[in-house]
C-alpha positions as CSV (number, residue, x, y, z in Angstrom):
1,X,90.0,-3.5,-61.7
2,X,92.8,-5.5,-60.5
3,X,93.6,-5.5,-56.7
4,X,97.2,-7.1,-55.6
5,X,98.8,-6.9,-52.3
6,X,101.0,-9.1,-52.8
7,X,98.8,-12.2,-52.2
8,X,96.0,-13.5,-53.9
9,X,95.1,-11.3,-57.1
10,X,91.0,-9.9,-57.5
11,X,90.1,-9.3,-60.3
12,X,87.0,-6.9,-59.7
13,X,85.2,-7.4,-63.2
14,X,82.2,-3.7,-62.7
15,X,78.9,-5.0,-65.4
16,X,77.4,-1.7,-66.2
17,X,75.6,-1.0,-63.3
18,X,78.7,-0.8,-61.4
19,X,80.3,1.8,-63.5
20,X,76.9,4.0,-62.7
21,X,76.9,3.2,-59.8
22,X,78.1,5.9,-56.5
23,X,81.9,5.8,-56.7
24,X,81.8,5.5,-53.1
25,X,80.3,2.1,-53.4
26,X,83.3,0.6,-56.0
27,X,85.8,2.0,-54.0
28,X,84.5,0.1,-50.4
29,X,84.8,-3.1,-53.0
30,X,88.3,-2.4,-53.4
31,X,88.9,-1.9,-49.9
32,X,87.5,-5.2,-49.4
33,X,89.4,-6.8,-51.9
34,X,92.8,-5.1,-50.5
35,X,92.4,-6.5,-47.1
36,X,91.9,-9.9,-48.4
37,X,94.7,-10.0,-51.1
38,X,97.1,-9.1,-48.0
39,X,95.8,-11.2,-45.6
40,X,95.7,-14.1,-48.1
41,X,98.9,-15.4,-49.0
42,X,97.7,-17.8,-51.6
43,X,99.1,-16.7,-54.5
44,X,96.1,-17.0,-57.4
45,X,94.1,-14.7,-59.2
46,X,90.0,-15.1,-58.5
47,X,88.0,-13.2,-61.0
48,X,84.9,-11.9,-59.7
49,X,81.6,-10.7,-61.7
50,X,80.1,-7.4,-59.5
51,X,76.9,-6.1,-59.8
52,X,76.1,-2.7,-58.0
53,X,72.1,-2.1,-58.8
54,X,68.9,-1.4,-57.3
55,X,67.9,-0.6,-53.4
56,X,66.7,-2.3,-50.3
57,X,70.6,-2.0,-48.2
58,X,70.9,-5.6,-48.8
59,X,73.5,-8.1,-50.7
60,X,74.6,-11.1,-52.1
61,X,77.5,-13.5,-53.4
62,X,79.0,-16.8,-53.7
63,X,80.6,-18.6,-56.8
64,X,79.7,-18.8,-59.8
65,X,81.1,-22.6,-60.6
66,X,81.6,-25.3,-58.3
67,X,82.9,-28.8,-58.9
68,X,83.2,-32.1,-57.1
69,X,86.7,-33.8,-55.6
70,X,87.3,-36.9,-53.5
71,X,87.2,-36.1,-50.0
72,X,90.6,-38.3,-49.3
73,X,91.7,-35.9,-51.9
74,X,90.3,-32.7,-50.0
75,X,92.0,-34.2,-46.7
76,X,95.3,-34.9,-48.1
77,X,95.1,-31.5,-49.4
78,X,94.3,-29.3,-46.7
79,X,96.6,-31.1,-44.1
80,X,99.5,-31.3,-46.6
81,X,99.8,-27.4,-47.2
82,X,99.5,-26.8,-43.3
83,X,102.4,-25.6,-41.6
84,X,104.0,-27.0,-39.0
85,X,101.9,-26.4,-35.7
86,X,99.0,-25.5,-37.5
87,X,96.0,-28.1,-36.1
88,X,93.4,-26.3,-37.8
89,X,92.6,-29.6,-39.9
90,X,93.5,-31.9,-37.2
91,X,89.8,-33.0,-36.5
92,X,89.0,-34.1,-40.1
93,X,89.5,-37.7,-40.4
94,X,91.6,-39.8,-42.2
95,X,90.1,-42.2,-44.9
96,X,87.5,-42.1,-48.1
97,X,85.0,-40.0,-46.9
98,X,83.7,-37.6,-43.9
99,X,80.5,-38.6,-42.2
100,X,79.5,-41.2,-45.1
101,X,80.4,-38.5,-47.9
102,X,82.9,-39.1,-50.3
103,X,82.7,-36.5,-52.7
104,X,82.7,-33.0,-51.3
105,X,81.6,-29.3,-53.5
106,X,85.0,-27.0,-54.0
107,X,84.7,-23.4,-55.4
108,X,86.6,-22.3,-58.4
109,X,89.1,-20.6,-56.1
110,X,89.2,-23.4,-53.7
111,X,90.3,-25.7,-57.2
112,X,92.9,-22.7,-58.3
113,X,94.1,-23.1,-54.3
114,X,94.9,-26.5,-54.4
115,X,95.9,-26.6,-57.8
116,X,99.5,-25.0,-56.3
117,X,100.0,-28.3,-54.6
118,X,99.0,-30.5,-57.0
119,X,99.8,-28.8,-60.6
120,X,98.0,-32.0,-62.2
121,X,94.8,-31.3,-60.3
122,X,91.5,-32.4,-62.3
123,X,88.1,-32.2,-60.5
124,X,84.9,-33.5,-62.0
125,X,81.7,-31.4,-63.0
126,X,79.5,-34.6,-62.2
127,X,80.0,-37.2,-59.6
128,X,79.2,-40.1,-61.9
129,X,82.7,-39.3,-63.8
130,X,86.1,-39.3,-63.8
131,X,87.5,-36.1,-62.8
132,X,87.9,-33.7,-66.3
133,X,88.5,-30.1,-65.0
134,X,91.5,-28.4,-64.7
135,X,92.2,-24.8,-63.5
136,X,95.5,-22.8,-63.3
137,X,96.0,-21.0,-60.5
138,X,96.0,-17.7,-62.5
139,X,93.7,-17.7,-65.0
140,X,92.4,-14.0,-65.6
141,X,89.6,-15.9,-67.9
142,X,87.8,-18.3,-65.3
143,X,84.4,-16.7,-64.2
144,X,84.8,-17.8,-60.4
145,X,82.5,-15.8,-58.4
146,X,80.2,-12.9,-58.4
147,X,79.3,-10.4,-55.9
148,X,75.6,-7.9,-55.8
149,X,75.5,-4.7,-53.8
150,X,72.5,-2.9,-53.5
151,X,73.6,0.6,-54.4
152,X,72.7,2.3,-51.1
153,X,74.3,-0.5,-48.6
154,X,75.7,2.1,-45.9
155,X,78.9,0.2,-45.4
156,X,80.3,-1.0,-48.2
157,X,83.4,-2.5,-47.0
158,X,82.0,-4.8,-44.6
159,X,79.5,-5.8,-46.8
160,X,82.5,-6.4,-49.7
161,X,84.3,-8.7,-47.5
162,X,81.1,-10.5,-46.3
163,X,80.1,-11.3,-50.3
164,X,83.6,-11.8,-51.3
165,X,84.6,-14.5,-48.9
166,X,81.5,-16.1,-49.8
167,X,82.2,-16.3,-53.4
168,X,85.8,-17.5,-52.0
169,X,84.0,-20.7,-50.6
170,X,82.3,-19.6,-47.1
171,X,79.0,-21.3,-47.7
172,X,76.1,-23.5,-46.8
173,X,75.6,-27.1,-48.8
174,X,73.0,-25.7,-51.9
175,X,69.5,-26.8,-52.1
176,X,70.4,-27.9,-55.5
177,X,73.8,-30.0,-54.6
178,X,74.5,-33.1,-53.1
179,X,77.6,-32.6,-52.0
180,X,78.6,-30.4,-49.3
181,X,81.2,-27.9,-49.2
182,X,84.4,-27.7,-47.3
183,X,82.7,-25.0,-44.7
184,X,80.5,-27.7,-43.3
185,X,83.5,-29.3,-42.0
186,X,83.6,-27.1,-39.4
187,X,80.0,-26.3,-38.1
188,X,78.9,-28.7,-35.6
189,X,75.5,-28.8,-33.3
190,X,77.4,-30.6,-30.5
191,X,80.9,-31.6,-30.2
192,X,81.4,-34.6,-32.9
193,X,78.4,-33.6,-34.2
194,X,78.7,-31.7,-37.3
195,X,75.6,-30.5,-39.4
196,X,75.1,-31.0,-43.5
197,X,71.7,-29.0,-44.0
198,X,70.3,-26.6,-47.2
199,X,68.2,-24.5,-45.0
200,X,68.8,-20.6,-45.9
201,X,66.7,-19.7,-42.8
202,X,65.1,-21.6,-39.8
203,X,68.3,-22.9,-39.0
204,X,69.5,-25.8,-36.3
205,X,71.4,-24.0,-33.7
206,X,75.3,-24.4,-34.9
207,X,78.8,-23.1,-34.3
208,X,82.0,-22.7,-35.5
209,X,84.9,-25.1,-34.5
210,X,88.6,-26.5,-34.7
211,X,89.0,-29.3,-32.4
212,X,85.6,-31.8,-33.4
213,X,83.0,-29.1,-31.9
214,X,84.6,-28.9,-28.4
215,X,85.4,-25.2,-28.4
216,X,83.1,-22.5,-30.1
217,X,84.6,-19.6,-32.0
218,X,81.5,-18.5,-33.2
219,X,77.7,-19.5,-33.6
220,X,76.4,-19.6,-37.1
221,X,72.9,-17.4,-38.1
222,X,69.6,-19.2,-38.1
223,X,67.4,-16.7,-39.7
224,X,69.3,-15.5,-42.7
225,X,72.1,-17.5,-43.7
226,X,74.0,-20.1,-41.7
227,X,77.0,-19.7,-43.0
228,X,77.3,-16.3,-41.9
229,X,77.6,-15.7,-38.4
230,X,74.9,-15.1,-35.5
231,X,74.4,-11.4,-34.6
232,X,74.1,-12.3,-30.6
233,X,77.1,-15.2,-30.7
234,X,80.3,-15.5,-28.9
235,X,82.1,-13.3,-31.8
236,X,80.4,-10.1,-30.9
237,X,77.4,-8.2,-33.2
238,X,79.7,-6.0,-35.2
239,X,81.5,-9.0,-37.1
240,X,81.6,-8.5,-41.2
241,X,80.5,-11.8,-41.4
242,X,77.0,-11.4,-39.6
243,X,74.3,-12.4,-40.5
244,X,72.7,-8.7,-40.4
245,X,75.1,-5.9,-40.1
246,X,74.9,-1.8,-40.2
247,X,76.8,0.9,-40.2
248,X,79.1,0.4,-37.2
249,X,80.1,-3.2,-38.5
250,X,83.7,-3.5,-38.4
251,X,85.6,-2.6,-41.8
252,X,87.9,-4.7,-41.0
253,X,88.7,-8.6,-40.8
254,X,88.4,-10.4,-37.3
255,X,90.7,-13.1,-35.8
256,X,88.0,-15.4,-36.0
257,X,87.0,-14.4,-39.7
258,X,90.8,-14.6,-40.7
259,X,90.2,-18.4,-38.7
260,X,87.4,-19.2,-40.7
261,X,88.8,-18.4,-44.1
262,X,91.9,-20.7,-43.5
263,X,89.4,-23.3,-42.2
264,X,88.1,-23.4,-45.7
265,X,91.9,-23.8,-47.2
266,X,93.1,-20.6,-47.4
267,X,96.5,-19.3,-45.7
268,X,96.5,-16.0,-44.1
269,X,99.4,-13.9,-42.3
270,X,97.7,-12.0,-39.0
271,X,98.1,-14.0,-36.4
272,X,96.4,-12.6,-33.5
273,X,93.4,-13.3,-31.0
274,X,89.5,-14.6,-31.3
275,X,87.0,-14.9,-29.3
276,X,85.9,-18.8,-28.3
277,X,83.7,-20.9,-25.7
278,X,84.1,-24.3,-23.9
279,X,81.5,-26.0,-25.2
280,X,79.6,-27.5,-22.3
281,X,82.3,-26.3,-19.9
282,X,80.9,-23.9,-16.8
283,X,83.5,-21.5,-17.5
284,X,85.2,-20.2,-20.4
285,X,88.7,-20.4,-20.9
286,X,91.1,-17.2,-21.6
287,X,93.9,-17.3,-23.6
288,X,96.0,-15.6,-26.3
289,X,96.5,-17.8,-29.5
290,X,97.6,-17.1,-33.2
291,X,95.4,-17.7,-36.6
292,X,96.6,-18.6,-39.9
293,X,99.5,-20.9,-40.2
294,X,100.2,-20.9,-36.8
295,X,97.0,-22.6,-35.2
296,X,94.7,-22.6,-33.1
297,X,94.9,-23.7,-29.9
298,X,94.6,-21.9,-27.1
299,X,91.2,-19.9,-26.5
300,X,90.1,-16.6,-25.0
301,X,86.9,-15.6,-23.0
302,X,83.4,-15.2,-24.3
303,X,81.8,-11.9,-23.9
304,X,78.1,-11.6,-23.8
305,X,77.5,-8.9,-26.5
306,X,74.1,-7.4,-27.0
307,X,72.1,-7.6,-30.6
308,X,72.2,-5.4,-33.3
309,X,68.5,-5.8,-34.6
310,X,68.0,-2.8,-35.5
311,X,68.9,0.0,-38.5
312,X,70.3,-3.1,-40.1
313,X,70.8,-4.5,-44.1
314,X,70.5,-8.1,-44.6
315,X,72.9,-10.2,-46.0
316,X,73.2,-13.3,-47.4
């Protein structure tokens, strides 16, 4: 099943579990997969392996290859293809390497991404050699990621765009890598303080942020995955990026989801508002701001939202 709106191309790739599977189930994938190939306008085609089997309301995803590039090479990358305004990457900093790393983990669609703005891309599938791989943008053959749905998840659009951004590259450094991924860019402890862990559960406390950890958009999970969101942080416990989510998650992408995928180098169109916090500040701050290609500067108020612990599927 192909999916195109007009931005970046799905191909949805059913094994045959997914063909038996309740129609209902495929079609909340699509959905998914809709929203995000309008909202991204990055125009490649990701190829996604999806599994719909088994019970327990729970799911998984993330990609199926990764590779290593030069962080320089990341940097130059990610701040050349912003637009003007946009100080999403304005934090990162200059030089050969982030934090003492040089060599940073990029997803198959990540490669695909940045292969637009450099056509003579290679990235290397180990860090003791020169770079040898090279990926067109719109390969229809590439196996990039894969997504698993239990087949009686009660919501299977948010749980569709939860797995399929983290197959896009919305993910933790692995237990089994060295390097970490772009996403750890942006999740910090303190401001300036960013954290590089392989803990799936047990978590430091951490959140989401733009400016070097100043200003929260979002705290990070701690018991499931931290690279999904927390249930009771300052985005609000019906986010599709949860960590645990139910049936009244939203079906829809947030302002701060829509932040997060362009924070890992992907351009999207709806500008619009997200919710953020002063870090360390005795009051929060409250103002409109876009997302995408237009920044992200100013920031609106936190709202204290309550947990949703309950009639939940895990996610991760």
């Amino acid at each position: 099943m192909t999916i195109d709106q007009g931005g970046m191309v799905f191909n949805l790739i059913y094994d045959a579990a997914a063909m038996k599977a309740p129609a209902a189930i495929r079609a909340g994938i699509e959905q998914a997969a809709a929203m995000l190939s309008g909202a991204i306008t990055d125009r490649i085609t990701v190829n996604f392996q999806v599994d719909v089997s088994g019970t327990g309301r729970g799911a998984d995803g993330g990609p199926d290859s990764v590779w290593g590039l030069s962080y320089s090479k990341v940097h130059d990358l990610l701040s050349g293809s912003a637009a003007a305004g946009d100080r999403t990457f304005a934090s990162l900093p200059s030089g050969s390497s982030i934090d003492g790393r040089s060599l940073i983990t990029v997803t198959g669609a990540q490669v695909k991404l940045f292969t637009l703005y450099d056509p003579e891309l290679k990235v290397t599938d180990d860090p003791t050699k020169p770079a040898n791989v090279h990926l067109n943008p719109n390969d229809p053959t590439t196996d990039d990621a894969g997504i698993h749905l239990d087949a009686d998840v009660p919501n299977p659009v948010a749980v569709a765009l939860h797995e399929l951004t983290h197959g896009l590259g919305r993910m933790q450094l692995a237990p089994s890598e060295d390097l970490p991924p772009i996403f750890d860019f942006y999740r910090y402890t303190a401001p300036g303080v960013r954290l590089y862990s392989t803990q799936s559960s047990t978590s430091p406390a951490a959140y989401f942020s733009l400016d070097g950890g100043k200003t929260k958009l979002a705290d990070y999970g701690q018991t499931s995955d931290p690279a999904d969101f927390l249930n009771t942080g300052v985005q609000g416990p019906r986010d599709p990026f949860n960590e645990f989510g139910n049936e009244k998650s939203f079906q829809f992408l947030t302002m701060v989801d829509l932040a997060q995928i362009h924070a890992i180098g992907f351009h999207t169109i709806i500008p619009g508002l997200a919710v953020a916090h002063a870090v360390g500040h005795g009051a929060d701050l409250a103002s409109a701001h876009p997302v995408g290609g237009l920044g992200l500067d100013a920031q609106l108020q936190s709202l204290a939202h309550p947990a949703v612990l309950h009639d939940g599927f895990h996610l991760v």
